[in-house]
Structure formats: structure tokens, C-alpha cells
N, C-alpha and C positions, 0 to 999 in steps of 0.2 A: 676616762673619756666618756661625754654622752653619746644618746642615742641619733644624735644630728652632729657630732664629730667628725664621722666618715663623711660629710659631704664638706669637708674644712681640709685644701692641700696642706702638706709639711713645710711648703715652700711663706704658711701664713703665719707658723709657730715663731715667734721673735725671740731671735737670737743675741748672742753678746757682738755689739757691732764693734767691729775695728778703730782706730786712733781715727781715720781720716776715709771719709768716703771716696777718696780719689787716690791711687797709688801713685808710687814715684815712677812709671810707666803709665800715666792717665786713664789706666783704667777704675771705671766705676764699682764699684760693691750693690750688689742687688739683693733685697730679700725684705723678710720683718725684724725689727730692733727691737730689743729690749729697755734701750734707753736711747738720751743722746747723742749724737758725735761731737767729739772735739771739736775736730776741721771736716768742714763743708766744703772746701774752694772748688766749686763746681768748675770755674772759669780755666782750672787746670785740666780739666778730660780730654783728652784726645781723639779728635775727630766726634766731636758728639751729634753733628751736624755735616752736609754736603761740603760748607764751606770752610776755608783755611784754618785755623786753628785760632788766627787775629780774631778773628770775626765773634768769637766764644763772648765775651762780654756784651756786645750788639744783642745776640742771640738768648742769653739770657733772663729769664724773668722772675726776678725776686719779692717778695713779701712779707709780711708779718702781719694778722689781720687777727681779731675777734669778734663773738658775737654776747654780749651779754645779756642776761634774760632779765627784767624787773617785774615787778608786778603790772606797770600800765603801758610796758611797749617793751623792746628790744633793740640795743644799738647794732651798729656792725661800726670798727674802725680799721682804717686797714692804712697802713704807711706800705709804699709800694714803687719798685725800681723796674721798669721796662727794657731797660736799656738805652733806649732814642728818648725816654722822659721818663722822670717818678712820679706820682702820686700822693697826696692826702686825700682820703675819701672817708667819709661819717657818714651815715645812713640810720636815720629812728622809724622806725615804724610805732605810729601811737595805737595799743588793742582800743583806744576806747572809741577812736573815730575812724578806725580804718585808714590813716592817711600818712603818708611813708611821707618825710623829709631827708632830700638828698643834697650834699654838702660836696661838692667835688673840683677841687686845686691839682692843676699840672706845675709842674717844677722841673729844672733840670736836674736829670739821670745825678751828674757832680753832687747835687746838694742832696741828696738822699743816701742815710745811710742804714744800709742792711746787719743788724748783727752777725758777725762772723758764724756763732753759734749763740746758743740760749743756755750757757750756762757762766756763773760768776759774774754776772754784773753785767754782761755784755750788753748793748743797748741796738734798740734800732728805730730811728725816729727820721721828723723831716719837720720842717717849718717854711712857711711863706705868712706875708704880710696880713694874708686873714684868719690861718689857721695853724695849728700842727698836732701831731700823731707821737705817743714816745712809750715806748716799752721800755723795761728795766727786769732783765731776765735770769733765774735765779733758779731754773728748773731743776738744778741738782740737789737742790734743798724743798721742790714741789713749788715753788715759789714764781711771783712775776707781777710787776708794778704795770699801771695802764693809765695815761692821762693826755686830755687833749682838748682841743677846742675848734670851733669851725663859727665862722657868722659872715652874715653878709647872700651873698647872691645864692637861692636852694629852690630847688626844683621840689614842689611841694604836688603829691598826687593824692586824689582819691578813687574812688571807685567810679565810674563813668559810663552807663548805661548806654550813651551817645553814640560815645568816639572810643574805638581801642584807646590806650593807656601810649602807644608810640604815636599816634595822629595827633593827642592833644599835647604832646609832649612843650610846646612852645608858646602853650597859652596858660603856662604850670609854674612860673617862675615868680618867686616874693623874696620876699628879706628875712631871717629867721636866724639865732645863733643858738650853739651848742655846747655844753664844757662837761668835763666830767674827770673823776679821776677814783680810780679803783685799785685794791688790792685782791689779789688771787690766790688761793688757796690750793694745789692737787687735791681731787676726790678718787681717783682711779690710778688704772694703769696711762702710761704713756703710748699713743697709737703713733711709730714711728717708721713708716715705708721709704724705699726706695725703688721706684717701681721703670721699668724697661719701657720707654716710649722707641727705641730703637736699638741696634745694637752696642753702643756704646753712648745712649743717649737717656738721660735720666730724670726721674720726675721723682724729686724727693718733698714727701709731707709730712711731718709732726704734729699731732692734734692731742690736746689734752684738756680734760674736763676739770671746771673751777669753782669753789665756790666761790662767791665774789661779795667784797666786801667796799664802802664808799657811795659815792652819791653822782647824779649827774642832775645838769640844770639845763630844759629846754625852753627859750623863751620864758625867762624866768621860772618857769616852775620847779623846783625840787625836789627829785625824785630820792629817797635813800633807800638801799636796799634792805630785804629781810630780812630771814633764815632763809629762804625758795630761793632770794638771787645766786644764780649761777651764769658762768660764761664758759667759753670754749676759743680754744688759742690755736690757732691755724700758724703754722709757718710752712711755708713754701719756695722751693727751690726747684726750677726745672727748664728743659728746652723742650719750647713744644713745636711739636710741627708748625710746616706753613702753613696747615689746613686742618683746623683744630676744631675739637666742640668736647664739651664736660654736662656734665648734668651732677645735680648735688642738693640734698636734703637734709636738713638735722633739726634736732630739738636738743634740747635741757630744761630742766628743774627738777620738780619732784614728782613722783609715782604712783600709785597706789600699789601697793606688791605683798600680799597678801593681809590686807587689810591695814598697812601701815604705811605712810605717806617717808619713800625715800627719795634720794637721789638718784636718776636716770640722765643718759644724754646717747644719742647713738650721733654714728656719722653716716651717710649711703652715699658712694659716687663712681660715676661712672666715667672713665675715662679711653685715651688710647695707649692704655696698656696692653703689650703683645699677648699677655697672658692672662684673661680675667681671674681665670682660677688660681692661679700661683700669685701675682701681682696687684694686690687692691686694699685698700683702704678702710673697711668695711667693719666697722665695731660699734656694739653695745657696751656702752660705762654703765656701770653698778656701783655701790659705795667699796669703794675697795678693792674692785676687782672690773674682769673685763671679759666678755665675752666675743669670739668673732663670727663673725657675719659670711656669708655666702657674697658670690658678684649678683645684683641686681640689674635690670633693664627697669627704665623710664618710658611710659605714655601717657599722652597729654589730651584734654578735650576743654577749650580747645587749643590748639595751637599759642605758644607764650604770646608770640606777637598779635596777636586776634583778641586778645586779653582784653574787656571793658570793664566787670563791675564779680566775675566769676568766674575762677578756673579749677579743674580737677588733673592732678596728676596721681596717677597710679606707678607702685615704685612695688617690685615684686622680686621674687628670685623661682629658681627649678625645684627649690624641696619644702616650701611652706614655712622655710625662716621668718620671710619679710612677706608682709602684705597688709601692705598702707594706700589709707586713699589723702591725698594731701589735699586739701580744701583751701586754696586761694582768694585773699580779699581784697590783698591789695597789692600792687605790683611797682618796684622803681626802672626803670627802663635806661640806660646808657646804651648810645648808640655813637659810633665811630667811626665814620665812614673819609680816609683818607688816600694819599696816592702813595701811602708806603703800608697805613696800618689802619685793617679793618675789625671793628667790635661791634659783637652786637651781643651784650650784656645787660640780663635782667633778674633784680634780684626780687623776691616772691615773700610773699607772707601771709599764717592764714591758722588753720587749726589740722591738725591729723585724728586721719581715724584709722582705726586698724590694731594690727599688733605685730609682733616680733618674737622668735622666738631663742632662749640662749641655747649653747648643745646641747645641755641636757635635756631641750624639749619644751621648759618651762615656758610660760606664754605670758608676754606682757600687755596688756592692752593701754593704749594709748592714747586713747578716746578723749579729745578736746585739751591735748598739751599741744603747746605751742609750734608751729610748724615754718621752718623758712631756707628757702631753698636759692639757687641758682638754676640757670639755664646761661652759657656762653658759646659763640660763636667768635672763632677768632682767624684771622684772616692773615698772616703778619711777612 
């Protein structure tokens, strides 16, 4: 153990997870994994919410999302089940002109399918008449296919000196299409939490670092990857409150780490986990390996929604692990304001400064890797 171990509970050390996160009594399993689960079927917990037990499917919010890194921008794709609707969403942000292009199709909850789990071929994909999203997941072998496409109606932002980034939101809309299709690689450990949003109610995430291999075409251009493309594979399973808000940072690609340009990616988020210290998400990837992370707090200058042309967010922790300054350029904004379900979701992109440090003490500095974050507000 290092000399920054003792600030790491026992409760973060991942362990051999069970056949199935939910017993034949619906009760949930809580802690850190060492790998995947079989079965997920959150929809079986018991009482994981105030309301009846029908209601578990309503209540649930499902996903499968990645972020991959290229040399002249980064995508985000996410196929994604609400329960009252699913989702296709494609998001690029381009580094060379600062201008994020957002892709985003409602569908019904029926026609979107979540993979059971992420191993043996399992799939989780969605299609509508302008786009679709489709994993092919293979993680017991480090594995996992990614391909999709989006055109038609995209909310196209730049930096805006004027107007925040939510006032011009409406005067932001063109025509643009997207396609892409990659192969993924494991570079590390797997980051597999299932973390306590209430007493029998759970917020499970899987995140694992990729190198990534294939090509993506934005408005005809075509981008192929390097040796430096990498992505990162978010799945997500959880009830979250009615009254919810997350905050979340990450990068990927390469390093500099003691003079030799590797593979790096962390994850930082903050959520409503009962326990920050025992329950969170919070790791540094290394080639090979993995180191974990302390709970962090988020602050902002200014404000996401006050957002025109610069933002700073500061992302730190109690013992000098983390301390980053996130340097925002450009910013995509969904906003959702309905009579059953409220979002106010923006997703951020920009460069980091700072460093991180693994237990041992070791200091990474991080100085102009790629940086791209959330802020969510949810209402539901």
C-alpha cells in the first residue's frame, strides 16, 4: 500500500461480484467489483423507490454511452432508456474550431434495447429513421464494437461572447450528419461500482478505458484513428432520485509519465451517493493497471448556465490527490423542461490543467489533455 492508501476506504477495494446484482429477495449488492455481472435486472429490487414495485421499470434509467478521443475532436454516443422515452444522442465536439455538434432523437422506451449485461455478444442499440447507436459487447474478452450514425436536424454551438450558450440555444440549429464505427480494445482495469442512492436503491456504473480503433466521418470528412485514439465505455444502471444533480469529469489518451508518452484516462464524479467515502466511482487508468481516487467536490466560475465563450471548473479532493482546473471552450446545453420530466443537462469541453496523484504519491500532470465534463440537473 501507498503513502495516500489510507485516505482509500476498504469499502473501494473491488471485490469478486456475485452471479446477479439483485437477489431472489430483491435485495441489491453494494460495493466495488472486480469485474462484470452476469445479471443486472435492476427492475427486480424491492422497493428501491417510495413507490409500488410496478412502478420499477417507469423509475428506471438505463444507458450505454462512450466518449472517444481523436486527434481533431471527440465524440460522445450514448443509446439510452428513461423509461417514459429512450434516446439516440451523438455529440462531436471539433478541437480545431471549438464548436460542439449535437445530434439528438426521442424514441419510444419499447424500441430501445438495453443489453442485459456487457458480456458475450450482448448488444444494446436503438435506431429511428435518422439515426442509430449499437454496441456489441465482448468485455469478458476486454472487447466491445461501437457503430452509428446521426444526420439531419443538430444543434451546432460555438463560443459566444454575446449570449450564454442556453439564450442562443434557438438560433443554433443547421443540418449536419455523422457515422462512425470503432473497435475497442481494454487498456486497464475495469471501474465497476454499485453505489447506495438509498436504502435499497442503486446506482450501478461500469467504466472502462479503450484503445480505439476505426474511423468516423463528420460532414464528409474522415477522421481515422492513430495510436493516441482512445475512448471510454460508460454503462449505467440506476434509480435516481426525484431531485437529482451529478457533476462528472474525464479525459483519455496519452501522458507524459516520466518522460515517455503512455496511456492515461481517469474518471471524477460526484453524485448522491449516501456514502462519498465508501461509494464512488473515482479512478485513475494506467496501461495495465488502476489506481483509485479519493471523493472529490466541484466549483464553478462561472456558473454552467452563465456559460458564453469561458468557463472554469475546479475539481479537488481533502488530501491533494486531485487538483485540476478544467478550462472550458465550448459547451452543448440540453434543456428539458416538461410537466412530468425536468433536464437541465450540459455537456462541456475544453483542456485540464493540473495533476492527480496515484497512492503511491506519484503525480501526474496533466497539463493541456483533453478535458470533458457534465453538469446535470434532473427533475423526474
Amino acid at each position: 500500500m501507498g503513502e495516500f492508501s489510507k485516505f482509500i476506504d476498504d469499502k473501494r477495494r473491488a471485490v469478486e461480484p456475485p452471479k446477479s446484482m439483485v437477489d431472489e429477495k430483491g435485495k441489491v449488492v453494494f460495493g466495488t467489483f472486480s469485474r462484470e455481472f452476469e445479471s443486472m435486472d435492476l427492475v427486480k429490487a424491492k422497493k428501491p423507490t417510495a413507490l409500488p414495485n410496478c412502478f420499477n421499470r417507469l423509475k428506471l434509467t438505463l444507458w450505454e454511452a462512450s466518449e472517444v478521443h481523436l486527434k481533431n475532436g471527440v465524440l460522445l454516443a450514448v443509446v439510452c432508456d428513461m423509461g417514459i422515452f429512450g434516446k439516440t444522442l451523438n455529440i462531436f465536439y471539433d478541437k480545431r474550431t471549438k464548436r460542439t455538434y449535437c445530434w439528438d432523437t426521442n424514441l419510444k422506451s419499447k424500441d430501445t434495447q438495453i443489453a442485459p449485461n456487457l458480456i458475450n455478444g450482448s448488444i444494446a442499440e436503438a435506431h429511428t429513421p435518422v439515426s442509430f447507436v449499437k454496441y456489441v459487447n465482448n468485455f469478458q474478452d476486454g472487447k466491445a464494437e461501437l457503430s452509428g450514425k446521426h444526420e439531419g436536424k443538430c444543434l451546432i454551438t460555438s463560443p459566444n461572447k454575446e449570449k450564454t450558450a442556453v439564450k442562443a440555444i434557438k438560433e443554433n440549429y443547421g443540418t449536419a450528419s455523422i457515422s462512425y464505427n470503432f473497435s475497442l480494445t481494454r487498456l486497464s482495469d475495469p471501474c465497476v461500482v454499485s453505489i447506495p442512492f438509498g436504502k435499497n436503491r442503486p446506482l450501478y456504473s461500469q467504466k472502462d478505458f479503450f484503445k480505439a480503433e476505426g474511423s468516423l466521418i463528420i460532414n464528409g470528412e474522415e477522421m481515422l484513428t492513430d495510436d493516441d485514439a482512445t475512448a471510454i465505455i460508460d454503462d449505467h444502471r440506476g434509480y435516481y432520485p426525484r431531485k437529482a444533480h451529478y457533476d462528472w469529469v474525464t479525459t483519455m489518451g496519452k501522458c507524459n509519465v516520466d518522460g515517455k508518452m503512455q496511456y492515461l484516462a481517469f474518471n471524477l464524479t460526484r453524485n448522491q451517493s449516501i456514502d462519498q467515502e465508501k461509494y464512488n466511482e473515482n479512478i485513475l487508468w494506467l496501461e495495465g493497471k488502476s489506481s483509485i481516487l479519493p471523493p472529490v467536490k466541484f466549483t464553478r466560475n462561472p456558473e454552467t448556465k452563465d456559460f458564453k465563450d469561458y468557463a472554469e471548473w475546479y475539481v479537488k479532493d481533502e488530501h491533494d490527490m486531485v487538483n485540476l482546473t478544467f478550462k472550458i471552450y465550448s459547451l452543448n446545453p440540453m434543456i428539458l423542461h416538461t410537466g412530468i420530466v425536468n433536464i437541465d443537462y450540459y455537456v462541456t469541453f475544453g483542456e485540464l490543467e493540473g495533476y492527480l496523484r496515484d497512492e503511491d504519491g506519484k503525480k501526474y500532470v496533466l497539463d493541456g489533455m483533453l478535458g470533458m465534463g457534465e453538469d446535470k440537473t434532473l427533475l423526474l
